[in-house]
mmCIF file of the N, C-alpha and C atoms, coordinates in Angstrom:
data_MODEL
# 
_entry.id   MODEL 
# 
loop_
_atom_site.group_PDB 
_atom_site.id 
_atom_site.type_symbol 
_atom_site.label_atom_id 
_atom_site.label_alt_id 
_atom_site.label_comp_id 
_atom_site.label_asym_id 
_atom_site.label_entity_id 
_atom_site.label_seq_id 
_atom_site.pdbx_PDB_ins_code 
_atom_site.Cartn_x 
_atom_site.Cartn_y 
_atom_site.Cartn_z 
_atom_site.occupancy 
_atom_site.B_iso_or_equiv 
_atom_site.pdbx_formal_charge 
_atom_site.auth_seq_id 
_atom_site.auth_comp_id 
_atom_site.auth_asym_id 
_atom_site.auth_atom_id 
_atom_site.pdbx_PDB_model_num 
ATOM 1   N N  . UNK A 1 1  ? -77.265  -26.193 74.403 1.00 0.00 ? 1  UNK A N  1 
ATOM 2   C CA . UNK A 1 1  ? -77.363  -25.128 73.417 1.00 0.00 ? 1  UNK A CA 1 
ATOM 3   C C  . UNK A 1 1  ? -78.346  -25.544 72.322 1.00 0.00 ? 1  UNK A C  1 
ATOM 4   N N  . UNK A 1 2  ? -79.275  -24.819 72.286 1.00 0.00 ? 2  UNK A N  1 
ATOM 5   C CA . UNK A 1 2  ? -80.127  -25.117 70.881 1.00 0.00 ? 2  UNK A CA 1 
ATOM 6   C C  . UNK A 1 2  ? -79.681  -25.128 69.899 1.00 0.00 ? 2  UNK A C  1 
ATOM 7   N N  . UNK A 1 3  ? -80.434  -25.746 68.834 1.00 0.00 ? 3  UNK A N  1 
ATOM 8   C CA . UNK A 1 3  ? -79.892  -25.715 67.148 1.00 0.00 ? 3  UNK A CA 1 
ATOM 9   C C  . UNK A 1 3  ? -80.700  -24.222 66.454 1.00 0.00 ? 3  UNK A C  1 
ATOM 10  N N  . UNK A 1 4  ? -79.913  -23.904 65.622 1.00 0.00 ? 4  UNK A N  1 
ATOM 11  C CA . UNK A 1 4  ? -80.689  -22.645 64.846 1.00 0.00 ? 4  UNK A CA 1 
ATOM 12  C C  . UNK A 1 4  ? -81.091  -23.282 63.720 1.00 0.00 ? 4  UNK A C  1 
ATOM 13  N N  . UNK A 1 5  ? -82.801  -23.035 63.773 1.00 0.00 ? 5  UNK A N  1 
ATOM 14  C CA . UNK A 1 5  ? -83.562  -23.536 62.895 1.00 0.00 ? 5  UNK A CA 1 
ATOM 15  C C  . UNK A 1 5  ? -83.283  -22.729 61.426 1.00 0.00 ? 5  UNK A C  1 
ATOM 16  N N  . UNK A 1 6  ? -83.148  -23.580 60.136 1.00 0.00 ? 6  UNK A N  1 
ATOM 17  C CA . UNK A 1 6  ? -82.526  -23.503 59.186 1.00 0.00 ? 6  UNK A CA 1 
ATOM 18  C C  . UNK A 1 6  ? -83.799  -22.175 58.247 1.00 0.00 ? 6  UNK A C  1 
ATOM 19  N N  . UNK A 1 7  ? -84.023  -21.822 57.348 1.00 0.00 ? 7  UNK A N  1 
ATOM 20  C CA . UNK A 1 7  ? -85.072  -21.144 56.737 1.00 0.00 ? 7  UNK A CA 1 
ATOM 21  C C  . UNK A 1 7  ? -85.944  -22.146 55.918 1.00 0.00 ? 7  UNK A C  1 
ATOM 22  N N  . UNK A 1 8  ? -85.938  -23.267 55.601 1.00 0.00 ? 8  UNK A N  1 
ATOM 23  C CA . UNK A 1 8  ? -86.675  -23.840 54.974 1.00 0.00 ? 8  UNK A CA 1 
ATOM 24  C C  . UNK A 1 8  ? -87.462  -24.860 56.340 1.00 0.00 ? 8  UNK A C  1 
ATOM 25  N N  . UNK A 1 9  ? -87.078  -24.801 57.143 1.00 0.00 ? 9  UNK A N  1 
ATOM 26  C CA . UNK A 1 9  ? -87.731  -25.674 58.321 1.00 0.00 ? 9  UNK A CA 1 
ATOM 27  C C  . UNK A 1 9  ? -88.858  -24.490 58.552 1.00 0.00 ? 9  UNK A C  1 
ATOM 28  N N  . UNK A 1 10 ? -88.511  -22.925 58.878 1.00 0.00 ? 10 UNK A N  1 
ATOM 29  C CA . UNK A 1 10 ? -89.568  -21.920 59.680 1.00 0.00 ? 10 UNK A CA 1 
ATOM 30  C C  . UNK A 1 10 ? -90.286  -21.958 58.603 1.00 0.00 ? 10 UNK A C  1 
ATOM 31  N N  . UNK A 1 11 ? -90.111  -22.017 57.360 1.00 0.00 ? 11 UNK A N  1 
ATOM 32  C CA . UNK A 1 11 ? -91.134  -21.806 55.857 1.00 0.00 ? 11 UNK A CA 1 
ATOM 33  C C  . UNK A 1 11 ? -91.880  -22.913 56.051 1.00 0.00 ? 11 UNK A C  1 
ATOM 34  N N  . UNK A 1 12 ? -91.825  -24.402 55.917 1.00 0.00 ? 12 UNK A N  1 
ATOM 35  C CA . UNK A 1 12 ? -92.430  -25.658 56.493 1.00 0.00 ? 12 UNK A CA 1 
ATOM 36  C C  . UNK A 1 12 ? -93.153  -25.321 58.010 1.00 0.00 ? 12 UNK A C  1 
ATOM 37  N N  . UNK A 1 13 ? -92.816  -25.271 58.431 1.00 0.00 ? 13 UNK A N  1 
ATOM 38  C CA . UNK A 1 13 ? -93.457  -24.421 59.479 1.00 0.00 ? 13 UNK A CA 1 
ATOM 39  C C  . UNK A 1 13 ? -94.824  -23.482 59.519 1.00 0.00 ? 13 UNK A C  1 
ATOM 40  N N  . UNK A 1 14 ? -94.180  -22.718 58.474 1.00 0.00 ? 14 UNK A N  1 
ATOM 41  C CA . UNK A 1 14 ? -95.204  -21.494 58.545 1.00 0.00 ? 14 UNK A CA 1 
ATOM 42  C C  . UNK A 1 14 ? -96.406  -21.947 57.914 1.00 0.00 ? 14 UNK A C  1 
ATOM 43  N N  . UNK A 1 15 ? -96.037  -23.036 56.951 1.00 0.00 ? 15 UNK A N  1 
ATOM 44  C CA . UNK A 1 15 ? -96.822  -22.856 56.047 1.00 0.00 ? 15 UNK A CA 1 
ATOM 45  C C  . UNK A 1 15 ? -97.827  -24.321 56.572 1.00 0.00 ? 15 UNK A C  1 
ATOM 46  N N  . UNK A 1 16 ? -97.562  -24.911 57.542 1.00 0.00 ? 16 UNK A N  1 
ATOM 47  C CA . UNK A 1 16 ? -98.242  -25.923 58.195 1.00 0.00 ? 16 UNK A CA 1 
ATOM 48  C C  . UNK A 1 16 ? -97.649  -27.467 57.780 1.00 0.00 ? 16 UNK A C  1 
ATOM 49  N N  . UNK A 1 17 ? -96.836  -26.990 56.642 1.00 0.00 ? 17 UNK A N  1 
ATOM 50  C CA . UNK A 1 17 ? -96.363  -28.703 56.238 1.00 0.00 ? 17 UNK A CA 1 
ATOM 51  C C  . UNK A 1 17 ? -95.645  -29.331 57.534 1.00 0.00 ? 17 UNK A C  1 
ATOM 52  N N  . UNK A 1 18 ? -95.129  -28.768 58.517 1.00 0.00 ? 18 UNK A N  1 
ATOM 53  C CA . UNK A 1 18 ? -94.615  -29.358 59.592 1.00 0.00 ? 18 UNK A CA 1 
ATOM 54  C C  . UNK A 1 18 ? -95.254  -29.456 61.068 1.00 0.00 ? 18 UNK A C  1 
ATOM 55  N N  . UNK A 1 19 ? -95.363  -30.313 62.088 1.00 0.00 ? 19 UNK A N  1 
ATOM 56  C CA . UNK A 1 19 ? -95.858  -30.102 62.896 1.00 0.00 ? 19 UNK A CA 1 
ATOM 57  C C  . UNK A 1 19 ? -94.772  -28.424 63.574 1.00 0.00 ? 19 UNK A C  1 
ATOM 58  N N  . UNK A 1 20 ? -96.171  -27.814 64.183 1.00 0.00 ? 20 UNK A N  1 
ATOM 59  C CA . UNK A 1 20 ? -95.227  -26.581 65.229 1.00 0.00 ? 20 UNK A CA 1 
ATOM 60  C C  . UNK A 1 20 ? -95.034  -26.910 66.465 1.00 0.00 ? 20 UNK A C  1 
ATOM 61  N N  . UNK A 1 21 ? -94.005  -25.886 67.163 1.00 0.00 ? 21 UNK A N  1 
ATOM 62  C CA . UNK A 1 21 ? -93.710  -26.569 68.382 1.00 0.00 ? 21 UNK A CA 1 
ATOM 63  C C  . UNK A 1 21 ? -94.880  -26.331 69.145 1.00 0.00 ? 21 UNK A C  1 
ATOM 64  N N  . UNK A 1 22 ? -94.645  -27.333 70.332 1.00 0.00 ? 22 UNK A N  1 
ATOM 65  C CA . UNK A 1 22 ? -95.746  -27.645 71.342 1.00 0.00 ? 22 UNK A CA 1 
ATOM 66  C C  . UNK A 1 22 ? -95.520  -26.245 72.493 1.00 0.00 ? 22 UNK A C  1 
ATOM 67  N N  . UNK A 1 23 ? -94.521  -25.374 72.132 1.00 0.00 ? 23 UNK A N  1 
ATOM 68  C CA . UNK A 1 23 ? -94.690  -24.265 73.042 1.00 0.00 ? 23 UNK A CA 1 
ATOM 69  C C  . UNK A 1 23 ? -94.960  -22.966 72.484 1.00 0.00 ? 23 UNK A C  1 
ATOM 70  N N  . UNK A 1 24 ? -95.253  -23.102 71.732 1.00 0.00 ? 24 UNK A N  1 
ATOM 71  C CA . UNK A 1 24 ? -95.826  -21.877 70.358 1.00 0.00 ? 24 UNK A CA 1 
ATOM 72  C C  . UNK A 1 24 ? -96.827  -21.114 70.925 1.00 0.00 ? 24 UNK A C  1 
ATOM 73  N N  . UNK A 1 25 ? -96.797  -20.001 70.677 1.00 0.00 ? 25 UNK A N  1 
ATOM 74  C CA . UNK A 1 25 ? -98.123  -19.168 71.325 1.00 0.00 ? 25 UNK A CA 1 
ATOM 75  C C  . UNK A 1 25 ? -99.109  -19.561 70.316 1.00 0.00 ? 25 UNK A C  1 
ATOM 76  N N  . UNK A 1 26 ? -100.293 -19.619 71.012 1.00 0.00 ? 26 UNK A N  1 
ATOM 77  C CA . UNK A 1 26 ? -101.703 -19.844 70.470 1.00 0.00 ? 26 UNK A CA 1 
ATOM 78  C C  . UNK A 1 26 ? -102.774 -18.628 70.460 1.00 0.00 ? 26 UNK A C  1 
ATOM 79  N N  . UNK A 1 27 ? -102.898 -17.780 69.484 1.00 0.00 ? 27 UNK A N  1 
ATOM 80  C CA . UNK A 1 27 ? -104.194 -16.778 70.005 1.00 0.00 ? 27 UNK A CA 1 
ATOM 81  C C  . UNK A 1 27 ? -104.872 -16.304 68.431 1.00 0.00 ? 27 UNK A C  1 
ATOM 82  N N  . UNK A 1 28 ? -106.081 -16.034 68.711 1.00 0.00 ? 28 UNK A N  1 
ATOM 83  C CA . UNK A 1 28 ? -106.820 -15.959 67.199 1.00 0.00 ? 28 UNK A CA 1 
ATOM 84  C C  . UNK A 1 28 ? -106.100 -15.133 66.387 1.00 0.00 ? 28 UNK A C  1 
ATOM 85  N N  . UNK A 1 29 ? -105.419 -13.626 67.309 1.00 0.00 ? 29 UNK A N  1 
ATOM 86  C CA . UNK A 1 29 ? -105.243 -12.579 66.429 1.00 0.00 ? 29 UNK A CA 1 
ATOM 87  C C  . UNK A 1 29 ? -104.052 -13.014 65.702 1.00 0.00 ? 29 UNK A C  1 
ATOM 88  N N  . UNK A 1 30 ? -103.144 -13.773 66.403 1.00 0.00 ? 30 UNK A N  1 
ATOM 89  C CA . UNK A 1 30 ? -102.146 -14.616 65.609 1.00 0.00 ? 30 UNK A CA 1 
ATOM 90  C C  . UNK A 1 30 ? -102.362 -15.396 64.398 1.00 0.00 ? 30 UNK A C  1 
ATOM 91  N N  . UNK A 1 31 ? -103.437 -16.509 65.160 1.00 0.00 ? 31 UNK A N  1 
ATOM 92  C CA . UNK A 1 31 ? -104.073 -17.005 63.703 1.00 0.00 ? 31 UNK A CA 1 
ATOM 93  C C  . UNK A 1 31 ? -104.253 -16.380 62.307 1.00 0.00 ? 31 UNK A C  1 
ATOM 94  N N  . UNK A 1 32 ? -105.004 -14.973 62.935 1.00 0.00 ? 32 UNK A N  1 
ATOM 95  C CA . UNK A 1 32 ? -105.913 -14.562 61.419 1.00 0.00 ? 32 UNK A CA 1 
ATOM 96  C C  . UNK A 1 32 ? -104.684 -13.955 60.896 1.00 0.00 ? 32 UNK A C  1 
ATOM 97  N N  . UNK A 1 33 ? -103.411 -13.263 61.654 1.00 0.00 ? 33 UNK A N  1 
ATOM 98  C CA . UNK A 1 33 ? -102.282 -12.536 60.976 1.00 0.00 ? 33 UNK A CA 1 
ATOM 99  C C  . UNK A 1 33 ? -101.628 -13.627 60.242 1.00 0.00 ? 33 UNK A C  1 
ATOM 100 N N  . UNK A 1 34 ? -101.886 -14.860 60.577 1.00 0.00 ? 34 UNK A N  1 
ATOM 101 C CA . UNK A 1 34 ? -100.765 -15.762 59.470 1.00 0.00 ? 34 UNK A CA 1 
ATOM 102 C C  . UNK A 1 34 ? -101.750 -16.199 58.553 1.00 0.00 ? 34 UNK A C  1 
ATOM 103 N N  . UNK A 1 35 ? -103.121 -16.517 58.785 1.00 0.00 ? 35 UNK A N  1 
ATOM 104 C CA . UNK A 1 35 ? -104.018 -16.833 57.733 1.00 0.00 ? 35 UNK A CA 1 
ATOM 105 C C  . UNK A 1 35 ? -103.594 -15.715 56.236 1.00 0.00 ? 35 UNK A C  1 
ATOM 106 N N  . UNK A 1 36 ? -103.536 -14.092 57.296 1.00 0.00 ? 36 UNK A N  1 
ATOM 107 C CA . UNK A 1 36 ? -103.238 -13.234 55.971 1.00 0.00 ? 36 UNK A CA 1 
ATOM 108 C C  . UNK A 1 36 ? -102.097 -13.543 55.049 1.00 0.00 ? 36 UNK A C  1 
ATOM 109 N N  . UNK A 1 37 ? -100.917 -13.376 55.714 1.00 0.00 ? 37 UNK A N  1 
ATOM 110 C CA . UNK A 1 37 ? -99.905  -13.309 54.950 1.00 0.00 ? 37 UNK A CA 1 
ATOM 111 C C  . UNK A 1 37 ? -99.520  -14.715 54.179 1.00 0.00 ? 37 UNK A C  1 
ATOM 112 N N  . UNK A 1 38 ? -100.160 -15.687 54.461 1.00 0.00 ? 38 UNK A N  1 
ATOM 113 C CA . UNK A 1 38 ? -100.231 -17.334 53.507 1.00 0.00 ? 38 UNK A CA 1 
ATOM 114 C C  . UNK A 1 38 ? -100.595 -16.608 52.471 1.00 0.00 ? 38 UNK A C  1 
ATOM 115 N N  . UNK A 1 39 ? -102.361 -16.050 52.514 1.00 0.00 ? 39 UNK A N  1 
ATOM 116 C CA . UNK A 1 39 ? -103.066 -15.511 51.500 1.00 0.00 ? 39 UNK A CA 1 
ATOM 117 C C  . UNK A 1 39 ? -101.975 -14.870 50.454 1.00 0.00 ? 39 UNK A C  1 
ATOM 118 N N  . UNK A 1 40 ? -101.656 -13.675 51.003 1.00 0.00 ? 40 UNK A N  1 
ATOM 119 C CA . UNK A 1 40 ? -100.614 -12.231 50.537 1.00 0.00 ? 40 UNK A CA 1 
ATOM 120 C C  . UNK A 1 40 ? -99.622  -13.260 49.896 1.00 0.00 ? 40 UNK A C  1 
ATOM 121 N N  . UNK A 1 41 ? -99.095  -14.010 50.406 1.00 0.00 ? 41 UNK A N  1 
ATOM 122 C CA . UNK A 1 41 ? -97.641  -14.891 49.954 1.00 0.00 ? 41 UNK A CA 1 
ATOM 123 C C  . UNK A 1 41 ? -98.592  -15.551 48.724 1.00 0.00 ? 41 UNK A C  1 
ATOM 124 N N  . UNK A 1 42 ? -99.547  -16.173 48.703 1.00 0.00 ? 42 UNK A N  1 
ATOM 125 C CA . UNK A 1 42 ? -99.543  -16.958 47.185 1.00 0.00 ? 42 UNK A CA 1 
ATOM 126 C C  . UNK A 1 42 ? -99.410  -16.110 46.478 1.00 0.00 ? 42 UNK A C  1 
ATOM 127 N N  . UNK A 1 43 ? -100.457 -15.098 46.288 1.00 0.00 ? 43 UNK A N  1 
ATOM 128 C CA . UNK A 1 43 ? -100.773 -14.371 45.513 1.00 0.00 ? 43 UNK A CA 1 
ATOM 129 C C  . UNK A 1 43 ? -100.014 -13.814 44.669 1.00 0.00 ? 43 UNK A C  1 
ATOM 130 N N  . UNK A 1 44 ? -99.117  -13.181 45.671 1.00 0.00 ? 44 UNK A N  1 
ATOM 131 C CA . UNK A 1 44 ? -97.648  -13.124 45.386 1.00 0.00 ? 44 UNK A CA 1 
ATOM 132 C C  . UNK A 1 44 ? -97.129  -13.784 44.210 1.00 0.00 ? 44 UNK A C  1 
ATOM 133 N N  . UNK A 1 45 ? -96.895  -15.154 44.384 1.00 0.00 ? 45 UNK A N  1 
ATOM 134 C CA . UNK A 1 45 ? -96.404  -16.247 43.910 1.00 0.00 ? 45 UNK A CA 1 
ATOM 135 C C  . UNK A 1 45 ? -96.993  -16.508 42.538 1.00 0.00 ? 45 UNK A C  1 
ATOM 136 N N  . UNK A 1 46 ? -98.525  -16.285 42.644 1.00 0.00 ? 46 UNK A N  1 
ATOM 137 C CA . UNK A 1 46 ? -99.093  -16.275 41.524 1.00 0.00 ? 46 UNK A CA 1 
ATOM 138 C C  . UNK A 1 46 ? -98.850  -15.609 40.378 1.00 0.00 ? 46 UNK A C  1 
ATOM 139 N N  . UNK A 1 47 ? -98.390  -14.170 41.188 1.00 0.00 ? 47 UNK A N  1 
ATOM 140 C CA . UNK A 1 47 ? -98.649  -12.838 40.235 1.00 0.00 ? 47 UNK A CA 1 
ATOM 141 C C  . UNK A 1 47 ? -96.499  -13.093 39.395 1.00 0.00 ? 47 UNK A C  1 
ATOM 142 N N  . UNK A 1 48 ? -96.215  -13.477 40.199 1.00 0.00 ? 48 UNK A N  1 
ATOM 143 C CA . UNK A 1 48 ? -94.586  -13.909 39.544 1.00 0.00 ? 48 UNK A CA 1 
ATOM 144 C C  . UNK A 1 48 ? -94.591  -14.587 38.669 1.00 0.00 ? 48 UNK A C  1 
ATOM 145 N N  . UNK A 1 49 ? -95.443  -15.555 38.537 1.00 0.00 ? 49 UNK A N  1 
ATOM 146 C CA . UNK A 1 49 ? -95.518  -16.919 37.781 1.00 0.00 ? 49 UNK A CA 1 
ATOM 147 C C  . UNK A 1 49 ? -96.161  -15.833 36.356 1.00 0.00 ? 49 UNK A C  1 
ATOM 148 N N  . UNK A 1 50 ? -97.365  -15.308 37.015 1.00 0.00 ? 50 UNK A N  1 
ATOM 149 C CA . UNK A 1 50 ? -98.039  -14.508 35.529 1.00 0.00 ? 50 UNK A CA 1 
ATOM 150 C C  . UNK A 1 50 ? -97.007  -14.228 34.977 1.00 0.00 ? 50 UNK A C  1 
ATOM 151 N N  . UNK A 1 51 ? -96.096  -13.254 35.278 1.00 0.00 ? 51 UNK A N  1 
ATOM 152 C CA . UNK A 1 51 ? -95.284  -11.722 34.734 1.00 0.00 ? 51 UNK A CA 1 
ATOM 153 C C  . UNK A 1 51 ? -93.854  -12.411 33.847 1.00 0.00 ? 51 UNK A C  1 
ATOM 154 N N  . UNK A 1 52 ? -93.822  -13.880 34.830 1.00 0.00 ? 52 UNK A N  1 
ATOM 155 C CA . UNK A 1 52 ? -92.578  -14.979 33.778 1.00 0.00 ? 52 UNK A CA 1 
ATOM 156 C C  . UNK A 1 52 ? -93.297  -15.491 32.827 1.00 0.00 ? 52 UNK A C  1 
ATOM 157 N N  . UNK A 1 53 ? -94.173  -16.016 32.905 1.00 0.00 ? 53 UNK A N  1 
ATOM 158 C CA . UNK A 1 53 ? -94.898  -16.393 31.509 1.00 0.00 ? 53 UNK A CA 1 
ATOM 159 C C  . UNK A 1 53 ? -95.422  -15.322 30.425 1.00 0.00 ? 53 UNK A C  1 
ATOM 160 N N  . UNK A 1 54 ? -95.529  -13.944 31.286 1.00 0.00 ? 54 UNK A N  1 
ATOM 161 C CA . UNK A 1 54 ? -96.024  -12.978 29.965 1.00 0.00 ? 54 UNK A CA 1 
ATOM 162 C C  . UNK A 1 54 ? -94.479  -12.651 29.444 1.00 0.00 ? 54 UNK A C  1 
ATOM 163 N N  . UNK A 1 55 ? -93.118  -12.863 29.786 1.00 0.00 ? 55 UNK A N  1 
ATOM 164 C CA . UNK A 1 55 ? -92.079  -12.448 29.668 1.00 0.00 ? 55 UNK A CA 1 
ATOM 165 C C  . UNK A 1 55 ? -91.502  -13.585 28.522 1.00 0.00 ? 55 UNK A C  1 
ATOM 166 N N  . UNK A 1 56 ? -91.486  -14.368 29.360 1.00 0.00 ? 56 UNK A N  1 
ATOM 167 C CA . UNK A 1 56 ? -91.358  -15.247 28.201 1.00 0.00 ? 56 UNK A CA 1 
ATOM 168 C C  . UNK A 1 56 ? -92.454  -15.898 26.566 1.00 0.00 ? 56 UNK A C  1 
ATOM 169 N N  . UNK A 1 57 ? -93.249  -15.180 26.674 1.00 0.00 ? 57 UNK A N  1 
ATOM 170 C CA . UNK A 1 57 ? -94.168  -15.725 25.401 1.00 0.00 ? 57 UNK A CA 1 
ATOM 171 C C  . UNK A 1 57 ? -94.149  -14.550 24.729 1.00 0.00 ? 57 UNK A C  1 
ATOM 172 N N  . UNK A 1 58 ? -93.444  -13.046 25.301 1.00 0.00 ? 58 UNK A N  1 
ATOM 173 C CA . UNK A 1 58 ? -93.398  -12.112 24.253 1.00 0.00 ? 58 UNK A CA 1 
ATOM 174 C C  . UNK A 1 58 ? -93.925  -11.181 24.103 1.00 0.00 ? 58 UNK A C  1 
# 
């Protein structure tokens, strides 16, 4: 029986900090769809960070 991979392992994962598995599909259009959403996800991240710091300074 397999283990169910936890959410911070597929995030490590996604995000390349971990090796992926060796049976993973490989194809560009895959590639460029996760290249996007890394992109989309900082940005993200960025724009949160702005909106707490404009929140907190007033």
């Amino acid at each position: 029986m397999a283990m169910k991979k936890g959410i911070w392992h597929q995030i490590l994962t996604y995000f390349y900090l971990r090796r992926r598995e060796k049976d993973a599909p490989r194809s560009t259009d895959l590639f460029l769809m996760h290249g996007m959403n890394r992109i989309s996800i900082f940005v993200f991240f960025i724009a949160i960070i702005v909106l707490i710091v404009r929140l907190i300074r007033g």
